[in-house]
N, C-alpha and C positions, 0 to 999 in steps of 0.2 A: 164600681171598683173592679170588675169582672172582665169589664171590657177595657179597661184602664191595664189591666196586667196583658191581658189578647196584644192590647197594642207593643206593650212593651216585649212582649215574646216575638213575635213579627218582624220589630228592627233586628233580630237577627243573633235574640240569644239562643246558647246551647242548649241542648237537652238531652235526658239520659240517653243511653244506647236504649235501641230497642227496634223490634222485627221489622225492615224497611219492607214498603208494599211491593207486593210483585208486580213482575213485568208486564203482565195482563189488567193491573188495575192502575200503572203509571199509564198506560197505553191509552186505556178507555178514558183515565179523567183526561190527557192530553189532547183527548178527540173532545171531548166536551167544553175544556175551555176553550178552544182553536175557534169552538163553535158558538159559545158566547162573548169571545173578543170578537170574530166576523163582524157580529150582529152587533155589536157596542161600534164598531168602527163606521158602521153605517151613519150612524146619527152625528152629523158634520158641522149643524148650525140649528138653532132653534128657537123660540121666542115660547115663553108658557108663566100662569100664572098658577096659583095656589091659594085654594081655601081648607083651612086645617084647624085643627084642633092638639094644643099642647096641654100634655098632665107631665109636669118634670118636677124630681125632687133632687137634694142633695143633702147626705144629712139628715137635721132635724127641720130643713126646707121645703116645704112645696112650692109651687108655683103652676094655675092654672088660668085656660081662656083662648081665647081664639087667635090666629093666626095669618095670615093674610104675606103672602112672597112672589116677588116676578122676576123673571131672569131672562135673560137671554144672552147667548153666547155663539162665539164663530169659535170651532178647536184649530180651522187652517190658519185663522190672523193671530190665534193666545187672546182671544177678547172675552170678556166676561164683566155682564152687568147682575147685578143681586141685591134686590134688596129685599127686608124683612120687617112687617112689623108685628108687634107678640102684643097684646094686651091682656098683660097676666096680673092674675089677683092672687094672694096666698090662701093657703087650704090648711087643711086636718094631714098633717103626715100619716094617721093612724086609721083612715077610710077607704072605703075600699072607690067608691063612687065618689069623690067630696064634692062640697058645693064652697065657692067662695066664703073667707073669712075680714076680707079688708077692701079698702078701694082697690081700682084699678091703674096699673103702671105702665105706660107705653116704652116698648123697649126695642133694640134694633136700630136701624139705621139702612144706608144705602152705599153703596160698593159698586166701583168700577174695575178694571185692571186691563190695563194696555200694556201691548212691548215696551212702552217710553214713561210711563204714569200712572198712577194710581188716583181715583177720585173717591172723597169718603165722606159721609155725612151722618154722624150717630145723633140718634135717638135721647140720648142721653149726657149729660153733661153741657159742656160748650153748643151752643146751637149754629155751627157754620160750617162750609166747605170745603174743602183743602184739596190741593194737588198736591200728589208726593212723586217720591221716584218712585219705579214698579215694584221695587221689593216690599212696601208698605203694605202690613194688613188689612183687613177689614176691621169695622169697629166695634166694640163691644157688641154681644149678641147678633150679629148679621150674620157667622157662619157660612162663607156661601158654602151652598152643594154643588158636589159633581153628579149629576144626574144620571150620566151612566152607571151610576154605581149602585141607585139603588136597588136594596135586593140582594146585593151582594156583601152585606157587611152590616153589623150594629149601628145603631141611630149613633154613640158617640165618635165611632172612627169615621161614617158619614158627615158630620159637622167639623171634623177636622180637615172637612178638603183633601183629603186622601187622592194622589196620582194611581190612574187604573193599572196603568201600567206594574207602578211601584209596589201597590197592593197583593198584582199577581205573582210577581215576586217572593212576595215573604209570602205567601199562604205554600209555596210549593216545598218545604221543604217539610213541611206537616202533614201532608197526604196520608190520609190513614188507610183509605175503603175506600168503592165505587161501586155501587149497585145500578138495575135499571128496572123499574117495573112499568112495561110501556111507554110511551114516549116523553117519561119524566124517569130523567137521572138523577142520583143522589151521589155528592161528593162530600166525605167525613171527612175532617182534617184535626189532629189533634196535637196538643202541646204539653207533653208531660210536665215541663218545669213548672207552667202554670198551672196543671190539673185543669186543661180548658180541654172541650169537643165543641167544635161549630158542623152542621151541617148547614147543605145548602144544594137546593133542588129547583132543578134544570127543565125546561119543554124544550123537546128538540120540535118541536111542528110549531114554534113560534121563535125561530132562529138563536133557542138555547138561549131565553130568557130567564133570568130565574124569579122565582114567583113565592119561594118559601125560602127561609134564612131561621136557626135554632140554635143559639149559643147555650152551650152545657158547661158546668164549672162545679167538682166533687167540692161537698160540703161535708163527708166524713173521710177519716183516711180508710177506712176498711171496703170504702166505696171502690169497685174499679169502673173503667173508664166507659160504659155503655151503662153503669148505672148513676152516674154525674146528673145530680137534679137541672133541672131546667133554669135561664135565666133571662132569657129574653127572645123572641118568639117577632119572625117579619113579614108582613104576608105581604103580594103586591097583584095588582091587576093591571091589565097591558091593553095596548087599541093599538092599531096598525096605522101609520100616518103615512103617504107616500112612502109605502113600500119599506116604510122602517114601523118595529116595536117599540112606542113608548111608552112610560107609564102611566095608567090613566086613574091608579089610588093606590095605596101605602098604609100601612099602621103598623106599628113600632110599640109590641107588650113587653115591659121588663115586670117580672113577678119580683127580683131579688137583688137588692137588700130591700129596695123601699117601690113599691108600685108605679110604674110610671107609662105613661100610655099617651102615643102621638100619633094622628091620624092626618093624613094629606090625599087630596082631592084633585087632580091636575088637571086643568084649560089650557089646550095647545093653540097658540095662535098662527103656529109657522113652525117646518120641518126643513131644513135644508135647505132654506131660502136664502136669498141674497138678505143681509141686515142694512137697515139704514147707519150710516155713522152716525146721528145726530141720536141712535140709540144710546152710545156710550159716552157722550156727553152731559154735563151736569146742567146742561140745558133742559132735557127730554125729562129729567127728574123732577119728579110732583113736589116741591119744595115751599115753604110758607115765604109770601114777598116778605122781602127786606133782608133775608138772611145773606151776610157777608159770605165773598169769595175769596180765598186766599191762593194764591202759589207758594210751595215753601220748598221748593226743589233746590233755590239757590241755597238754602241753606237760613232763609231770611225769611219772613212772611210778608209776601208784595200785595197787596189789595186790589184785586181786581174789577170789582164791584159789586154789585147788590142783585139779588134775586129780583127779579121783576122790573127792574129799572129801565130806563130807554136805552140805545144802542148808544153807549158812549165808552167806556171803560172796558165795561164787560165785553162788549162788542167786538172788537177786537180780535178776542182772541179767547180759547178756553183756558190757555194756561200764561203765564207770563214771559216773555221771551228770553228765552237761554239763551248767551252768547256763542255761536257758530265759530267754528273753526277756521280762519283763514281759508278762502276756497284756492281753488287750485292756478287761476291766476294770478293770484296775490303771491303765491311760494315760488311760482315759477319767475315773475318780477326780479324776487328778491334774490333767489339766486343765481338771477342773468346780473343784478349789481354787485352780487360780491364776488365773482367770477371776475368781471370788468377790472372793480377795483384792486382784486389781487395779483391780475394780470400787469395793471400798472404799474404796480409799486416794484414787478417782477424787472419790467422793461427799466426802470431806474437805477436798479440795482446793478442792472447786468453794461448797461450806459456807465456807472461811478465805475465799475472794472475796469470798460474797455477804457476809461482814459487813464486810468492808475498803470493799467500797461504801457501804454505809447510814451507816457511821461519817464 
């Protein structure tokens, strides 16, 4: 709920008056992000997989078990593959450790997104695959990440796909503090309307990564704002991959309202490599034969054909053919004839004159 308000202070509501930081600590944090957007701007293309472990609650909900996600994505083409799969069982809300209480529910799905389409396959419900237009989400529990960003933000504004760009935006208007004790920075950023504090601490000798993340949120009114109990707690560890920082483990503690604890392990298979297209294709997808392919961009669901089938339908083509817009000899055709024929009808007109005169 805690980071549910964070989000919503961020889009850019007000907050009381209160002491704006000085010009020595806009200064330092301004050199500090400059220094972990550098190092985020590094990492251009990538290919990685993920073994984790999910404890999520909501509520009177738990849900626990392991984890399993692969991605890869280009930021120069907007390309982005993610899928996810969760085999969660439900638990004790009221434990601190739980162990399974029920069978196990496979959840998640598989996500594409191109400048022209979206490709999507969930886990759950309808078992099939679809092209959409690109503004299309992903499908229930797939979430993709921006990977850049771990580290820099709560597990839930992380699963919302949060823009780095857009995120650094709304954090700047909160700047509280800026410390430095050796070559780890600490930037405080608070939000009175919500009674939130987040810190988040910086190594500058690994290009202003950040490695620690601590959302605070007062749980008394007489509480002020360095004494705000804890609520969720992000550690991360890094490996150097050509010459860029990336993550190589994560875990994600919330102590409050209700325990919840997510732990990610990362396998880089590629840094800033050239991608295969045939990555973001619903081809490349580990998919069960027989499952239907659909297009539904026109508006209609076209059938493209079957997972695993021979090259006939599907074959073709990944998505179903849009109709093209007249190219540019067709236009230029058409208005060399109605040029012609308007010219005609001109010379007719101007001929019925000339003899209305002479007459």
């Amino acid at each position: 709920m805690n980071c549910i308000l964070i989000a919503i202070a961020l889009a850019g509501a007000a907050e009381p008056e209160r002491a704006a930081p000085s010009r020595d600590i806009k200064a330092e944090a301004r050199f500090v992000i400059a220094g972990f957007t550098e190092g985020r701007s590094r990492l251009q293309s990538g290919e990685y997989s993920v073994d984790g472990y999910l404890d999520e609650s909501w509520g009177d909900v738990r849900d626990v078990g392991p984890v399993e996600i692969y991605s890869a994505f280009d930021f120069r083409r907007d390309a982005l593959r993610f899928d996810r799969s969760w085999m969660s069982r439900p638990a004790d809300i009221n434990v601190l450790d739980p162990s399974p209480t029920g069978p196990a529910r496979e959840k998640g799905g598989m996500y594409v997104r191109l400048p022209d389409r979206t490709i999507r396959y969930g886990r759950n419900g309808n078992r099939l695959v679809t092209i959409n237009l690109p503004d299309r989400g992903a499908p229930p529990g797939v979430y993709p990440l921006d990977v850049r960003l771990i580290g820099f933000c709560c597990w839930l504004t992380l699963e919302k796909n949060e823009n780095l760009e857009g995120l650094l935006q709304r954090y700047e208007p909160y700047l509280f503090d800026a410390t430095r004790a050796g070559a780890i920075h600490q930037l405080t950023w608070v939000c009175d309307k919500y009674t939130s504090r987040w810190e988040i601490h910086f190594d500058s000798e690994r290009d202003y990564v950040p490695i620690r993340y601590e959302l605070f949120s007062r749980k008394k009114p007489t509480q002020s704002i360095m004494e705000y109990p804890l609520v969720e707690t992000v550690q991360v560890t890094w490996k150097e991959l050509d010459s860029v920082w990336v993550p190589s483990s994560c875990s994600f503690d919330k102590v409050r309202p209700y325990p919840s604890r997510r732990e990610l392990t990362f396998s880089w298979k590629s840094v800033n490599h050239d991608l295969e297209d045939a990555v973001f294709s619903w081809r490349s997808m580990d998919l069960p034969v027989g499952i239907p392919v659909f297009d539904e961009r026109l508006g209609t669901m076209v059938h493209l054909g079957n997972v695993g089938e021979t090259r006939s339908r599907a074959s073709r083509t990944d998505a179903a053919a849009i109709p093209e817009p007249p190219g540019p000899g067709i236009r230029l055709w058409l208005v060399v004839v109605s040029c012609a024929l308007l010219l005609a009808v001109g010379v007719v007109l101007l001929r019925k004159r000339s003899f209305r005169a002479t007459d």
